[in-house]
C-alpha positions as CSV (number, residue, x, y, z in Angstrom):
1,X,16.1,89.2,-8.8
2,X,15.4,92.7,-8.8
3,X,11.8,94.6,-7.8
4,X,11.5,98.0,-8.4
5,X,8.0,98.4,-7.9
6,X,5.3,98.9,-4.9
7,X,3.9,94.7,-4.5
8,X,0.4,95.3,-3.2
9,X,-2.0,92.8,-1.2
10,X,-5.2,92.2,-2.6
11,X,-6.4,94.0,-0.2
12,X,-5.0,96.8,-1.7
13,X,-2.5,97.3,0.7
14,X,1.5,98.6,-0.7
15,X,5.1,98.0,0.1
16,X,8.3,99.7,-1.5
17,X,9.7,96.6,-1.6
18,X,12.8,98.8,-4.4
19,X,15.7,96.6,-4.5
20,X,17.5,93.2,-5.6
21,X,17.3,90.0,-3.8
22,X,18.4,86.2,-4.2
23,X,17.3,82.9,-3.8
24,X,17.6,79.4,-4.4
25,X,15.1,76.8,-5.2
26,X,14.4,73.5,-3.1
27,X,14.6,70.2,-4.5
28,X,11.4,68.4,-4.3
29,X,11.1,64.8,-2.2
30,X,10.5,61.7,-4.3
31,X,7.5,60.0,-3.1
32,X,6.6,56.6,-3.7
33,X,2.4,57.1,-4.7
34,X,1.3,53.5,-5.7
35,X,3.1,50.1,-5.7
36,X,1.4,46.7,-6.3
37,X,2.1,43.4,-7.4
38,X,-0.6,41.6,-9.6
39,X,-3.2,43.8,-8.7
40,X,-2.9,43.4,-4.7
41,X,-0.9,46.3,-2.9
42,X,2.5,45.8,-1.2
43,X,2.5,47.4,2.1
44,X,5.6,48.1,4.3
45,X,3.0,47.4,7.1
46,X,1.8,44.1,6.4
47,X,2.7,41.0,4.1
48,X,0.6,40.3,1.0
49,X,-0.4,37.2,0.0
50,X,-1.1,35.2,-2.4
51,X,1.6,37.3,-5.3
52,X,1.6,35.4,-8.6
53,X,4.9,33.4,-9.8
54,X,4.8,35.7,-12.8
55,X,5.5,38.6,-10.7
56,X,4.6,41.9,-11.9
57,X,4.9,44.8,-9.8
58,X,4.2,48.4,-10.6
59,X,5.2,51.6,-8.7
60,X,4.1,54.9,-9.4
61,X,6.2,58.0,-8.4
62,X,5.4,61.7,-7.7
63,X,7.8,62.6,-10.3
64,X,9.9,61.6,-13.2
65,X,12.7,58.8,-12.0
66,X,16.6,59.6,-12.4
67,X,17.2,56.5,-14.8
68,X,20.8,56.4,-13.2
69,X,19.6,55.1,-9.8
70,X,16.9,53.2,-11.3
71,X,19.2,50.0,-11.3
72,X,19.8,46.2,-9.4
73,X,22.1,48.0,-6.5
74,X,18.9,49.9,-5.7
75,X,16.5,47.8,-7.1
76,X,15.9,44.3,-5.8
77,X,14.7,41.7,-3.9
78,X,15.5,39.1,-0.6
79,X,14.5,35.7,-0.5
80,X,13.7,33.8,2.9
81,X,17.6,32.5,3.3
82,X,18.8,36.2,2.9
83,X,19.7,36.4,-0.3
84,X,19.7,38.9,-3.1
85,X,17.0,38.2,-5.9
86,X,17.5,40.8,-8.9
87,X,14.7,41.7,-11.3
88,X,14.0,42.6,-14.5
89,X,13.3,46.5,-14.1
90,X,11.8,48.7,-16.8
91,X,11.2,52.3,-16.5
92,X,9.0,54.6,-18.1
93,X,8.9,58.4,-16.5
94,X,7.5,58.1,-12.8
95,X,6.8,54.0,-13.5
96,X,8.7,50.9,-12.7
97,X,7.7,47.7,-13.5
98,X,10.0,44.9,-11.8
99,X,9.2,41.3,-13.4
100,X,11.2,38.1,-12.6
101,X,14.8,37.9,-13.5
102,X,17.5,35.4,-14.3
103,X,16.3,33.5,-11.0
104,X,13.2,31.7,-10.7
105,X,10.4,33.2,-8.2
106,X,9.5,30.3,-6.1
107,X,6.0,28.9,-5.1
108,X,4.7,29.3,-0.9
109,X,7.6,31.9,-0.5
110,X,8.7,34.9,1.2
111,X,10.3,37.7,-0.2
112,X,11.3,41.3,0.6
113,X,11.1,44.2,-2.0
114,X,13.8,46.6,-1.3
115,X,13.5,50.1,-3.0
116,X,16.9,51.5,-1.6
117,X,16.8,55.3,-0.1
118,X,19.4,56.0,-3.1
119,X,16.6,56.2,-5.8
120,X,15.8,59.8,-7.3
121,X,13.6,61.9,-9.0
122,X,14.5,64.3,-12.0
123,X,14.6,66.9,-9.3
124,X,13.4,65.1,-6.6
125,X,15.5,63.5,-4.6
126,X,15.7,62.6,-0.7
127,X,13.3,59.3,-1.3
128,X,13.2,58.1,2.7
129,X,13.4,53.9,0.8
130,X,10.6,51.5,0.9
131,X,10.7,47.5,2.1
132,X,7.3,45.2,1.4
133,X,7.3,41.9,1.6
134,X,5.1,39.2,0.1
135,X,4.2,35.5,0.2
136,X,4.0,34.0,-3.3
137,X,1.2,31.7,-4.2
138,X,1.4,27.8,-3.4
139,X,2.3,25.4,-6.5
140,X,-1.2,23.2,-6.2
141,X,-0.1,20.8,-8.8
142,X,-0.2,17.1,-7.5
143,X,3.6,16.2,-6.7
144,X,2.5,12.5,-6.3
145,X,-0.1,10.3,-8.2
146,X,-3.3,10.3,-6.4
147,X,-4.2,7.2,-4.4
148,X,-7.0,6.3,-2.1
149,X,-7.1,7.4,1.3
150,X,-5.9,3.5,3.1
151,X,-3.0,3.2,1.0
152,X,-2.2,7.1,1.8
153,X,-2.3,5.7,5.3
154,X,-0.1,2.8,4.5
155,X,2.1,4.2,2.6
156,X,2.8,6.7,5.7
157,X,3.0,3.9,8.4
158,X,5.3,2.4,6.0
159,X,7.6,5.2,5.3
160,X,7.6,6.6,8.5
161,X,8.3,3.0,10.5
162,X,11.8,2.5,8.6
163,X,13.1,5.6,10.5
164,X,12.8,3.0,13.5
165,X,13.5,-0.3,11.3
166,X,16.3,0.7,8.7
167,X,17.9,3.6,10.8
168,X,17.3,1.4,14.5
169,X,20.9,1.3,16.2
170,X,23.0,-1.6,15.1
171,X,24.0,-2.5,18.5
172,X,21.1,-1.7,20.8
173,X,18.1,-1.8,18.1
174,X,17.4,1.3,20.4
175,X,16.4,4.8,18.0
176,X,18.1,7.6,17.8
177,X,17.0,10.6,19.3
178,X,17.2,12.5,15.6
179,X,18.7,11.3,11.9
180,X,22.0,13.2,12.8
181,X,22.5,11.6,16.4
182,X,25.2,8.8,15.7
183,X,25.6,7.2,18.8
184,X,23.0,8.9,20.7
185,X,19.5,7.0,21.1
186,X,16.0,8.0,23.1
187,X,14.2,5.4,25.3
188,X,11.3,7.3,25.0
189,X,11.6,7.5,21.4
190,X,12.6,4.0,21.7
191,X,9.6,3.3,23.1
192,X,7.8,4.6,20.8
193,X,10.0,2.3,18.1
194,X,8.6,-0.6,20.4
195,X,4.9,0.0,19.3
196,X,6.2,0.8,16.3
197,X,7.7,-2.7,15.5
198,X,4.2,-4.3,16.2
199,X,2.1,-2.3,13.8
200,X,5.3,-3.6,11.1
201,X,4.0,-6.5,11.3
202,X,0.6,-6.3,11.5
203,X,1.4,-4.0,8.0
204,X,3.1,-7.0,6.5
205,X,6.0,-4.3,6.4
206,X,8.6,-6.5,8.2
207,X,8.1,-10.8,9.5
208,X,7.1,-11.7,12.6
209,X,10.4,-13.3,13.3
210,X,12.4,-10.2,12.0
211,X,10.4,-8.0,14.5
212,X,10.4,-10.5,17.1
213,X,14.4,-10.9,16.9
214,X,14.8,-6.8,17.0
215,X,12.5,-6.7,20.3
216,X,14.9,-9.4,21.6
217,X,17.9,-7.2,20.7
218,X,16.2,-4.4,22.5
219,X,15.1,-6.3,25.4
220,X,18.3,-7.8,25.9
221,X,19.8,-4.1,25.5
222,X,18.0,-2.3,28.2
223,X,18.5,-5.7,30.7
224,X,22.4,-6.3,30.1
225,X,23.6,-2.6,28.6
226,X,21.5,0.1,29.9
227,X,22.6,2.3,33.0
228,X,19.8,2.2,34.7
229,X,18.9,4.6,38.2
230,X,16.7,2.7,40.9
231,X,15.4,0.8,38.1
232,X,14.8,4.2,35.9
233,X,17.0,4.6,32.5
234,X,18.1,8.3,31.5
235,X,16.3,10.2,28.5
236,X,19.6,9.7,26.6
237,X,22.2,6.5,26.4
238,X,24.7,5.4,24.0
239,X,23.8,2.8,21.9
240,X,26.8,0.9,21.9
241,X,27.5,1.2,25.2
242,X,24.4,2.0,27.2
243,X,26.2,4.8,29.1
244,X,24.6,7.7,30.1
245,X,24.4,11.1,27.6
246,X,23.7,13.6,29.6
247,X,20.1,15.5,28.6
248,X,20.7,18.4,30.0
249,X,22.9,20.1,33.2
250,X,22.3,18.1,36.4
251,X,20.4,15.5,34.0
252,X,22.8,12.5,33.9
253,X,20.9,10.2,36.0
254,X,17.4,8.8,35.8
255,X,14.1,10.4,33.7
256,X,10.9,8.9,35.2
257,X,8.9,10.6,32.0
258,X,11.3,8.5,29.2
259,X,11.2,5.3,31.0
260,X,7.3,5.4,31.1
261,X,7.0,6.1,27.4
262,X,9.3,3.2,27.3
263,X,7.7,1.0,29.6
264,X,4.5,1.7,27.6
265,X,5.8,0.3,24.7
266,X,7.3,-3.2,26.4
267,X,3.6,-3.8,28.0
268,X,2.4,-3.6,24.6
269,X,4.7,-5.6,23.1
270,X,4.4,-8.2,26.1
271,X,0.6,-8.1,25.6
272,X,1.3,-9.3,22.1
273,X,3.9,-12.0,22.2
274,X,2.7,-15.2,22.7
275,X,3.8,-17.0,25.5
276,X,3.0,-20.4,23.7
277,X,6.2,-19.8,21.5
278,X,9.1,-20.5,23.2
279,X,11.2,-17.0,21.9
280,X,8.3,-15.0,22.4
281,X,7.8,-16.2,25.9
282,X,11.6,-15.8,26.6
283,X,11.0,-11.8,25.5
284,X,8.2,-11.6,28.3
285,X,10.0,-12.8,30.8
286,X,12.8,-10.4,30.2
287,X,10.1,-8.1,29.9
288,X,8.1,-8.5,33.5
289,X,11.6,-8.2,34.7
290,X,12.0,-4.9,33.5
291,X,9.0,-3.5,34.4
292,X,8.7,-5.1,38.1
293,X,12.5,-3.5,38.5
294,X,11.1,0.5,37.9
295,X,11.5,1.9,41.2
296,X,8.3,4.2,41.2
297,X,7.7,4.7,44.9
298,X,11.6,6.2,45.2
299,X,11.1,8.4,42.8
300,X,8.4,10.4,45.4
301,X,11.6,11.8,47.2
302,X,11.1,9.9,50.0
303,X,7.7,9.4,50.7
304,X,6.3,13.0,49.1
305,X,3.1,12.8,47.7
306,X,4.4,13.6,44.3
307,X,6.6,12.1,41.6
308,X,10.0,13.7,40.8
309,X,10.9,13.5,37.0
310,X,14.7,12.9,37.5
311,X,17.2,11.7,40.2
312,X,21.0,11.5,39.5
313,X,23.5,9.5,41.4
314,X,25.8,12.9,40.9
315,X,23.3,15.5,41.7
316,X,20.8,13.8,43.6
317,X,17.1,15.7,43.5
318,X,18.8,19.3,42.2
319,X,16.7,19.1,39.3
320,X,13.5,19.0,41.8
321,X,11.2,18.7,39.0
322,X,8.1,17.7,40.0
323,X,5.7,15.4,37.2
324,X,2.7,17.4,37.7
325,X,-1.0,18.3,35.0
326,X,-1.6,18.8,32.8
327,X,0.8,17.9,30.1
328,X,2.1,14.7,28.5
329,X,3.3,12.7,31.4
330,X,0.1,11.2,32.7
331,X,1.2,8.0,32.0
332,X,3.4,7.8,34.6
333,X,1.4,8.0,37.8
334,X,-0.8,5.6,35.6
335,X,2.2,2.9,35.7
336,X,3.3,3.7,38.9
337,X,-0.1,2.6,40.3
338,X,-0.1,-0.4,38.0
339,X,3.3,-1.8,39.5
340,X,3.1,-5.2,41.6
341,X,6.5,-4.1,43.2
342,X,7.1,-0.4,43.5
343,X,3.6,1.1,43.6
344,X,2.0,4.4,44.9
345,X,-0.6,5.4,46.4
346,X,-3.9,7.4,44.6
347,X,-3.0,10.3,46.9
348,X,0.4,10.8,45.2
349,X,-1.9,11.2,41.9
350,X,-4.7,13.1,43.5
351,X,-2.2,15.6,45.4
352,X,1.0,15.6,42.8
353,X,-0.5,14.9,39.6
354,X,-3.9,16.5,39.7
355,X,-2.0,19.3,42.2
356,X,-5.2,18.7,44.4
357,X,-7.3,19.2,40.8
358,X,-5.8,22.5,40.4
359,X,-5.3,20.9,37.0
360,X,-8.7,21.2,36.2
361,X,-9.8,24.6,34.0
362,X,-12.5,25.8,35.2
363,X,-15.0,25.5,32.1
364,X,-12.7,28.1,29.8
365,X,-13.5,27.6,26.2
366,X,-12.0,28.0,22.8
367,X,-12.9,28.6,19.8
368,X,-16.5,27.1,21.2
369,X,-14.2,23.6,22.6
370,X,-14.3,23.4,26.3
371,X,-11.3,21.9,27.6
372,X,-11.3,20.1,30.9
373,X,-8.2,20.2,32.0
374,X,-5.4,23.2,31.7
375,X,-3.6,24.9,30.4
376,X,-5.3,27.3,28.4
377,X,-5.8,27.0,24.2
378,X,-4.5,23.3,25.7
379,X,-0.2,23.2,25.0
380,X,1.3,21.5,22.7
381,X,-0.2,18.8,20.8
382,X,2.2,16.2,21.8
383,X,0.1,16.2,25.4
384,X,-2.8,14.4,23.7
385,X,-0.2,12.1,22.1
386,X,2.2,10.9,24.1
387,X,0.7,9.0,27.0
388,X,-2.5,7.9,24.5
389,X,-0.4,5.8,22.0
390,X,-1.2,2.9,24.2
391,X,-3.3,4.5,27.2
392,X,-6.8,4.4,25.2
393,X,-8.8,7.3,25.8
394,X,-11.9,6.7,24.5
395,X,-13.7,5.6,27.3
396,X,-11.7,7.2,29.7
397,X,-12.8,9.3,32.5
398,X,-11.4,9.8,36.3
399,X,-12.9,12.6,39.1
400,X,-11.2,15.1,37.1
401,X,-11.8,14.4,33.3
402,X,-13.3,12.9,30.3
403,X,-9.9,12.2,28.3
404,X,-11.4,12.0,24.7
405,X,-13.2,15.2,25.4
406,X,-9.8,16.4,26.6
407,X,-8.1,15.4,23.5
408,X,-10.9,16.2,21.1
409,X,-11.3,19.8,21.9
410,X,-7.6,19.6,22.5
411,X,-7.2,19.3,18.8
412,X,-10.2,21.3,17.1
413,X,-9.0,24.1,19.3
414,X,-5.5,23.6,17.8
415,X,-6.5,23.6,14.4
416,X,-9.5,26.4,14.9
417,X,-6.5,28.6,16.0
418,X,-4.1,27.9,12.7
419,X,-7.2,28.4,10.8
420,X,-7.7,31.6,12.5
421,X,-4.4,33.0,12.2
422,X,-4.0,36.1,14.7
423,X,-0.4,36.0,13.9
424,X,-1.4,36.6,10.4
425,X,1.5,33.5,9.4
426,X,1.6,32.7,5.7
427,X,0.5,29.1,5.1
428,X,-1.7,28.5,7.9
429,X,-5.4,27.1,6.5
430,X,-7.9,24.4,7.3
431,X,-5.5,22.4,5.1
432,X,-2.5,23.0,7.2
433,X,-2.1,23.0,10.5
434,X,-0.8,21.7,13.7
435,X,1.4,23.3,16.0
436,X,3.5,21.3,18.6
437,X,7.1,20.5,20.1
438,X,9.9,20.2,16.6
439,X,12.3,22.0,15.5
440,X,11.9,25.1,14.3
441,X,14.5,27.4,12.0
442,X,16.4,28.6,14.9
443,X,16.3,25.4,17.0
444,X,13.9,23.5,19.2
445,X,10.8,24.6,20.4
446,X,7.4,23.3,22.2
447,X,5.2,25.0,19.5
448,X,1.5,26.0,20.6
449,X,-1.0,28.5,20.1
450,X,0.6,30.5,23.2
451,X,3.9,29.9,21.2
452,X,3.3,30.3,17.6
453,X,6.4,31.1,15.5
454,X,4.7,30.0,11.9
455,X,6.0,26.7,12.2
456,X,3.7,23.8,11.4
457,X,4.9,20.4,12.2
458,X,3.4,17.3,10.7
459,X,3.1,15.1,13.3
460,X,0.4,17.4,15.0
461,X,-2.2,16.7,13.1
462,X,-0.9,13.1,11.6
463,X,-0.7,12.1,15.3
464,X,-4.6,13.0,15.7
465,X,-6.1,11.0,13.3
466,X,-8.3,9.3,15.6
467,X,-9.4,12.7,17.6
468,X,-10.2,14.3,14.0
469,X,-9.9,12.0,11.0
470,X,-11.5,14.5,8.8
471,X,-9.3,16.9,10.0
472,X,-5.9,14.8,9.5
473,X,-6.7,13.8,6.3
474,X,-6.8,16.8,4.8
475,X,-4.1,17.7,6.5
476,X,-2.4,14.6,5.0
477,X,-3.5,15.2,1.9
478,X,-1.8,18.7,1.7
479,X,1.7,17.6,3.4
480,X,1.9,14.7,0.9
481,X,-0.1,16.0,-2.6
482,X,0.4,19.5,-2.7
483,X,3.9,20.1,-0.2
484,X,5.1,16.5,-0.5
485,X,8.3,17.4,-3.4
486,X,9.9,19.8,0.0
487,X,8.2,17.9,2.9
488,X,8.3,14.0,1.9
489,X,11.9,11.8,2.6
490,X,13.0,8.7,3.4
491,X,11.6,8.4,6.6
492,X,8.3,10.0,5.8
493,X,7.7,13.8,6.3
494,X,10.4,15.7,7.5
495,X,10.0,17.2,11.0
496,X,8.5,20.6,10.1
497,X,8.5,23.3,8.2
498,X,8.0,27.4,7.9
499,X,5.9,29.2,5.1
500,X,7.3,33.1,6.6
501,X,10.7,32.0,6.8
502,X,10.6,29.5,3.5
503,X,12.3,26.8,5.7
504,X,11.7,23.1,5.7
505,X,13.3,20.5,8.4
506,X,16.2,18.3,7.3
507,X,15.4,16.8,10.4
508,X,13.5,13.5,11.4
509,X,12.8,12.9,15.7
510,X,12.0,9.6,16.8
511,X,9.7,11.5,19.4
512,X,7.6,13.1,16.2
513,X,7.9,9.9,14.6
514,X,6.7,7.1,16.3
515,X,3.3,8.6,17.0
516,X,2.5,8.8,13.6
517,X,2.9,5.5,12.9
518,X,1.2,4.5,16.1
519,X,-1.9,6.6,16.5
520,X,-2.6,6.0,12.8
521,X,-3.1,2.4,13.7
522,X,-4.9,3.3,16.8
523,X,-7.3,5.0,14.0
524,X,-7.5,2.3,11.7
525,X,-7.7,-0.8,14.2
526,X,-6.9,0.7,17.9
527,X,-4.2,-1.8,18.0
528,X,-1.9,-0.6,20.6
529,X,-5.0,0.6,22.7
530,X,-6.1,-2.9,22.7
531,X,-2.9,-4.7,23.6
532,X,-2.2,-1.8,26.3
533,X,-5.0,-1.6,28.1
534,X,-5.6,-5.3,27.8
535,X,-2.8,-6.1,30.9
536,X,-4.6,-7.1,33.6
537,X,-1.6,-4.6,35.7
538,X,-2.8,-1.6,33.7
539,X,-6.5,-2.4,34.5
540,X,-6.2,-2.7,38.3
541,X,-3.9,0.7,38.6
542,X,-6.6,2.3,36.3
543,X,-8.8,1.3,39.1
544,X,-6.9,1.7,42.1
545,X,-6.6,5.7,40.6
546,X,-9.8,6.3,40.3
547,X,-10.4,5.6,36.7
548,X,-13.6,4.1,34.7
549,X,-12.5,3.1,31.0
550,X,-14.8,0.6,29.4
């Protein structure tokens, strides 16, 4: 370019500026100006909800698109496993609308929208890329005929007890710890199966003499087969053998926590059995034996004021894991007070359980719920399950607690905090909730609202039925109605499942379970709370604690 005359300001000032120059002209950026899907906007900041199946999202550019980049390598979308989703893409100047392509867009999903950093303007290039992702809406079509709210309930109990009856060890009759275990079964889980057995035949679902014979097998199982450690079995055995599994490193020995939740079951089932009938009363005899042999006193580490979770003949006390509040193990220090032949004394419950009541909160509420005891937003939900499938907590109060107000507020504050959502997980409603130990998709975890990875486990709120029936059943009604084509199996729900990361359990635990079936009884009838707390043992180490419960 040449100039050959004076350029002046406007404020009349002049340059001889005579002479010829060159330059070049910069390319503008591309900038991405609007995008939405449906009418709601995709942010890279934050996931959007509630995107229609019949996806239809429109971006709006600062300038006219190069119709060469404008294609599937740059174009595109991710599903929740990973995987490349292409789209239907149609351009029109500085527009693109992206609609659904060959494959489906699913319901209760989420997906990533990748613009790639390789897309360009006519003249514009050096677009920096753009990533949004979005949760699709939920398919609320019925997957099952509608039935009425008992049979819902039956039909649960039912389901969900032939994980213990059709899938019980040949061998042992024990459960296995999960659906993929082989060899491996749980006596906690087992005991669980235990209480399980009786509510099948209250239901009608197996005979009395069918479950009567499996008790036997099991009986005879933990008597004859089952390593046992000062009277104390290990959280893991072999079914066909009874030989230890080891749980976990230094953990091949004795688990004080397992037996109890076994030990719970037997005292129910001995509490049912009728001594008049000449098997039955052969099955409590085998029973009293197992109980009166549970070493709890040695399991205070020599004479500590405190009960130890695990001893091992190999390892000794290196685990040093003391069973103190608040969590699921109350049971235990209420057995070992029961027991005519290895008891403790209330200080070991007052100084190592209660940890002198520094178990107690200190009136901290939530959500409006006060909960009596710690820890804060109350742990997993599996603490107000566990140790109440046969301990009945509804007139239940010691020096340091009222348990159904524990449990109560326990629950509403776990669902208050799903229905809150400060994660901001997809999924999470008044309909569905529940957070508490399952597996997750990247393993095992003890899920609560102080650890929250979006992943909502049935059990939760199915085993709270008699804390929050309302509650449940809604909850029910979603896992089984509305979710029930991904969530429903052969041995009821599956163990949990993930709206963010569109991942569903393969998986069923005896642990998550069992309490289904048993604290929906406990709901209906209170069965198991009847037959537990009903032995005259229980009663007088209720007492001897401290305890009122009528």
């Amino acid at each position: 370019m040449s100039i050959t005359d004076a350029i002046a300001s406007i404020d009349g000032d002049s340059r001889n500026l005579n002479g010829s120059y060159t330059f070049r002209t910069v390319e503008g950026v591309l900038v991405l100006e609007t995008i939405e899907s449906n009418g709601i906007e995709l942010s890279s900041n934050s996931l959007a909800k509630n995107i229609a199946l019949d996806l239809n999202i429109k971006a709006t550019f600062s300038s006219e698109l190069d119709e060469s980049t404008t294609t599937s390598d740059n174009i595109y979308l991710i599903d929740g496993q990973g995987r490349k989703i292409r789209v239907n893409i149609d351009k029109t100047v500085n527009e693109l609308t992206l609609t659904p392509g060959v494959d489906p867009i699913t319901p209760w999903s989420t997906y990533e929208l990748v613009l790639d950093s390789d897309l360009a303007g006519i003249g514009a290039s050096g677009f920096g890329g753009f990533r949004a992702s979005f949760f699709t809406k939920i398919d609320s079509t019925l997957k099952f005929p509608e039935i009425s709210d008992e049979e819902l309930l039956t039909k649960v109990q039912e389901q969900t007890f032939k994980y213990f009856w059709d899938f019980g060890h040949s061998v042992s009759g024990l459960a296995r710890e999960r659906n993929t275990s082989g060899e491996t079964v749980t006596i906690g889980g087992s005991g669980f199966g235990v209480m399980a057995i009786l509510v099948g035949i209250e239901r009608g679902f197996i005979t009395r003499e069918e479950g009567v014979q499996r008790l036997l097998t099991i009986v005879d199982f933990l008597t004859n087969s089952a390593d046992r450690f000062h009277g104390v079995w290990s959280h893991w055995l072999n079914g066909t053998t009874g030989r230890v599994i080891p749980f976990s490193s230094n953990d091949d020995g004795g688990d004080l926590v397992e037996t109890s939740f076994m030990i719970q079951g037997l005292i129910a089932a001995r509490q049912y059995l009728d001594d008049q009938n000449a098997n039955e009363s052969e099955i409590i005899g085998k029973i009293n034996a197992l109980v009166d042999d549970v070493e709890w006193d040695w399991y205070t580490q020599n004479g500590q004021d405190v009960l130890y979770w695990h001893w091992s003949p190999n390892y000794n006390w290196e685990k040093n894991h003391k069973i103190t509040g608040w969590n699921e193990a109350l049971i235990v220090y209420v057995l070992a007070a029961s027991s005519t032949t290895h008891t403790i004394d209330p200080e070991v419950y007052t100084s190592g359980w209660s940890r002198n009541g520094s178990m107690v909160n200190s009136g901290n509420s939530f959500y409006g719920y006060t909960l009596p005891l710690r820890s804060d937003m109350g742990g997993p939900l599996f603490f107000s399950h566990y140790s109440f499938l046969g301990l009945d907590p509804r007139n239940l109060s010691d020096q340091f607690a009222n348990y159904w107000t524990q449990n109560v507020n326990h629950t509403m504050i776990n669902r208050a905090y799903c229905v809150d959502n400060p994660k901001d997980y997809p999924g999470y409603s008044a309909q569905c909730w529940g957070l508490t130990a399952s597996d997750n998709y990247s393993g095992y975890s003890a899920h609560s609202p102080n650890n929250d990875r979006g992943v909502i486990t049935p059990t939760a709120a199915l085993s709270s039925f008699p804390y929050a029936p309302e509650e449940s059943m809604e909850a029910l009604k979603f896992f089984y109605y509305i979710l029930g084509d991904e969530l429903w199996g052969n041995y009821g729900f599956y163990d949990a499942f993930s709206p963010k990361e569109s991942w569903t359990a393969s998986s069923y635990l005896a642990i998550d379970q069992g309490p289904i079936i048993v604290m929906i009884e406990n709901y209906r009838t209170g069965l198991l709370w009847d037959l537990f707390m009903s032995d005259p043992e229980v009663q007088a180490g209720l007492t001897k604690l401290g305890f009122t419960y009528e």
